[in-house]
C-alpha positions in Angstrom: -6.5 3.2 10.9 -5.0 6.5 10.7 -1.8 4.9 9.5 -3.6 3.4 6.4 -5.8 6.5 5.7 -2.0 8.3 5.3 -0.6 5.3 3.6 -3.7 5.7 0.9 -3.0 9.4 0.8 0.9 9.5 -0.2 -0.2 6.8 -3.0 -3.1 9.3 -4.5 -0.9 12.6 -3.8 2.5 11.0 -5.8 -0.3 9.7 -8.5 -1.3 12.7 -9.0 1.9 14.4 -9.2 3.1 12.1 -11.5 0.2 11.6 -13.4 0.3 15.6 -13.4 3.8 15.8 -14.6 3.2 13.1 -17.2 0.0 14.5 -19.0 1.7 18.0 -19.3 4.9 17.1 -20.8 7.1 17.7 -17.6 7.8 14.0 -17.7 7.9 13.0 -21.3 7.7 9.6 -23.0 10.5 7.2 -22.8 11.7 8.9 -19.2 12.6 6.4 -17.0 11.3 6.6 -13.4 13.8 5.3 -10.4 10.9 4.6 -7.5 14.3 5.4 -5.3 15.2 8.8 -6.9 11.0 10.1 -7.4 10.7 9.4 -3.5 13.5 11.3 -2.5 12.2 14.2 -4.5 8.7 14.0 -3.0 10.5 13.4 0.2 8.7 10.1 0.5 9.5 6.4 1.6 9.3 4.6 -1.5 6.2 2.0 -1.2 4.2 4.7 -1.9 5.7 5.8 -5.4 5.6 2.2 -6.1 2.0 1.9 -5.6 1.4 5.2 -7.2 4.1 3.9 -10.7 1.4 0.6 -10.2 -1.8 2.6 -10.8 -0.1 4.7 -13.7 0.8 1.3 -15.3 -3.2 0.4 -15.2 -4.1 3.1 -16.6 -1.3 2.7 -19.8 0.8 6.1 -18.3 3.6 4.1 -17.6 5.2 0.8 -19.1 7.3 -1.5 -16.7 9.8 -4.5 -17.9 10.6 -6.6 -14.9 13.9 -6.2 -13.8 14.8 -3.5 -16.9 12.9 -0.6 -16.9 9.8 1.8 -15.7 9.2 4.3 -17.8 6.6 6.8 -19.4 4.7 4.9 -21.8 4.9 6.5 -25.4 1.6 8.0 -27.2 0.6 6.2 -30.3 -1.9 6.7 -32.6 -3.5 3.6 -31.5 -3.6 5.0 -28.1 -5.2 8.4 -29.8 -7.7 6.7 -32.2 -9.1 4.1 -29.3 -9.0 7.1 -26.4 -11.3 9.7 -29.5 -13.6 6.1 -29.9 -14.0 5.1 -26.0 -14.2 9.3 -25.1 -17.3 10.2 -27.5 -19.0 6.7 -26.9 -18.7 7.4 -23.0 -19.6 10.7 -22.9 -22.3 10.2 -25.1 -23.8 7.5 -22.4 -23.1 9.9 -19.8 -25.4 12.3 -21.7 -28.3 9.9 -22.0 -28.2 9.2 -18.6 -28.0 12.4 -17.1 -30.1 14.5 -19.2 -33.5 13.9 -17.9 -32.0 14.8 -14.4 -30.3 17.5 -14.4 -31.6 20.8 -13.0 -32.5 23.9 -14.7 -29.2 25.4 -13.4 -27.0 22.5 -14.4 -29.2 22.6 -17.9 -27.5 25.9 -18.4 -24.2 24.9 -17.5 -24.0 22.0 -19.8 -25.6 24.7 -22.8 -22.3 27.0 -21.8 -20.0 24.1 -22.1 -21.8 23.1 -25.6 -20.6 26.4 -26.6 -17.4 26.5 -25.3 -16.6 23.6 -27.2 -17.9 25.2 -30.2 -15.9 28.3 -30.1 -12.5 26.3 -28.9 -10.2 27.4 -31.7 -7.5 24.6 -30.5 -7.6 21.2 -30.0 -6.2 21.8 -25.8 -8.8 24.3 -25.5 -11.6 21.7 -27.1 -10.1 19.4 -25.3 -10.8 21.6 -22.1 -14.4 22.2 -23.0 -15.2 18.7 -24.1 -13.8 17.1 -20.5 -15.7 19.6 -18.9 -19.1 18.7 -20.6 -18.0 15.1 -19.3 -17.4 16.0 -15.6 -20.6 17.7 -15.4 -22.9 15.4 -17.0 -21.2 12.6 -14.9 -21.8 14.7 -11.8 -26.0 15.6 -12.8 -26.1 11.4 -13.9 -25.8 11.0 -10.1 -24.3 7.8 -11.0 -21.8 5.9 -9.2 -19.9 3.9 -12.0 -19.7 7.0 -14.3 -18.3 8.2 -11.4 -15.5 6.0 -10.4 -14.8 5.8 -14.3 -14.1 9.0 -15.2 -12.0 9.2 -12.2 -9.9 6.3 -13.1 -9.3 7.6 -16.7 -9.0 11.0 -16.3 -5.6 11.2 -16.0 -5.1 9.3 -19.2 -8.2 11.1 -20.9 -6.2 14.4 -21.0 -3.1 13.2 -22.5 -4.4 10.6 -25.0 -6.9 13.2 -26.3 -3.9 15.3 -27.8 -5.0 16.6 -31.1 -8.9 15.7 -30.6 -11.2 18.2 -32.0 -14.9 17.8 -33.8 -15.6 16.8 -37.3 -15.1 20.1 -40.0 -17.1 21.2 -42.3 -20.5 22.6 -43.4 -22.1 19.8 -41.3 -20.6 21.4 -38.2 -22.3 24.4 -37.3 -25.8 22.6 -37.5 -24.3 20.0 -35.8 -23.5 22.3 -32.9 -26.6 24.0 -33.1 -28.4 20.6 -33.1 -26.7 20.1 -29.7 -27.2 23.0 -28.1 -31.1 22.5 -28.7 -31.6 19.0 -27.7 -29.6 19.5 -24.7 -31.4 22.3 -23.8 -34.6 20.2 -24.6 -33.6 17.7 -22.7 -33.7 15.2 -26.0 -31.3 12.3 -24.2 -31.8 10.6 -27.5 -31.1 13.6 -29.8 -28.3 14.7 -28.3 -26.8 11.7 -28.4 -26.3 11.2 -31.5 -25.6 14.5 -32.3 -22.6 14.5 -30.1 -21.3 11.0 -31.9 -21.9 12.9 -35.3 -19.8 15.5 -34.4 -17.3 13.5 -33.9 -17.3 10.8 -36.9 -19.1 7.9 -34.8 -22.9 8.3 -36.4 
């Protein structure tokens, strides 16, 4: 048992480093990855890197031609314009579900990362705020699958979200200020939409 609990642990720790590595731009598209060469730098058998180059590959980090190649995947637009569509939809759900249950604490917490992503001036630092929103609404939906989802894409929500940002224009501000209300209102409805809006999907 204690074998396999340590097995599963080099697999999640040379994920993450990878994944790590890959998301900010140590490791950049098109670099090959030798399971042989990454395990000797971890200083790790290889099954493990294997496993860990697997998971990446599900998650569209990494692309793998039998017998030719494993390298990091490149970022497309495709990859950007489906990530920005499956991100606001998801959070958005995560938002109507977690709303009506979140404490008066974790009701101020979510206000404060309403505003950060208002004042984010780039799109890494929107980014930031945005992700952060997610995690806590995921975390206050006390819900299992949102859960397990957002830690499956997480990895792959940071990097394909490069560039994302709200909508501009005289439509923002309200927007924001919309959001900030119904979240503090707890308006599940309201504030979904709102968050769509302000990013093109309403």
């Amino acid at each position: 048992m204690d074998t396999r609990r340590r097995a599963s642990a080099l697999v999640e720790e040379a994920y993450s480093a990878l994944g790590e590595a890959i998301v900010d731009g140590r490791l950049r598209p098109g670099d090959r990855l030798r399971d042989v060469e990454l395990a000797e730098l971890m200083g790790i058998s290889r099954t493990p890197v294997r496993e860990a180059l697997q998971k990446l590959e599900r998650i569209g980090l990494v692309e793998v031609a039998a017998n030719r190649y494993t390298r990091v995947s490149e970022l497309t637009d495709r990859a950007r314009t489906d990530m920005r569509e499956y991100a606001a939809h998801t959070i958005a759900g995560a938002m109507r579900v977690a709303l009506p249950r979140l404490t008066a604490t974790d009701m101020d917490t979510a206000v404060r990362h309403v505003d950060a992503m208002r004042d984010a001036e780039t799109s890494p630092s929107y980014v930031t705020a945005v992700l952060a929103l997610y995690a806590h609404v995921v975390a206050g939906s006390r819900n299992i699958v949102f859960a397990r989802a957002l830690a499956q894409t997480q990895l792959v929500l940071r990097r394909n979200l490069d560039g994302w940002t709200s909508i501009d224009g005289d439509t923002r501000g309200p927007l924001f200020r919309h959001l900030r209300g119904q979240v503090s209102a707890r308006d599940a409805n309201g504030a979904t939409w709102t968050f769509l809006a302000l990013h093109g999907f309403a």
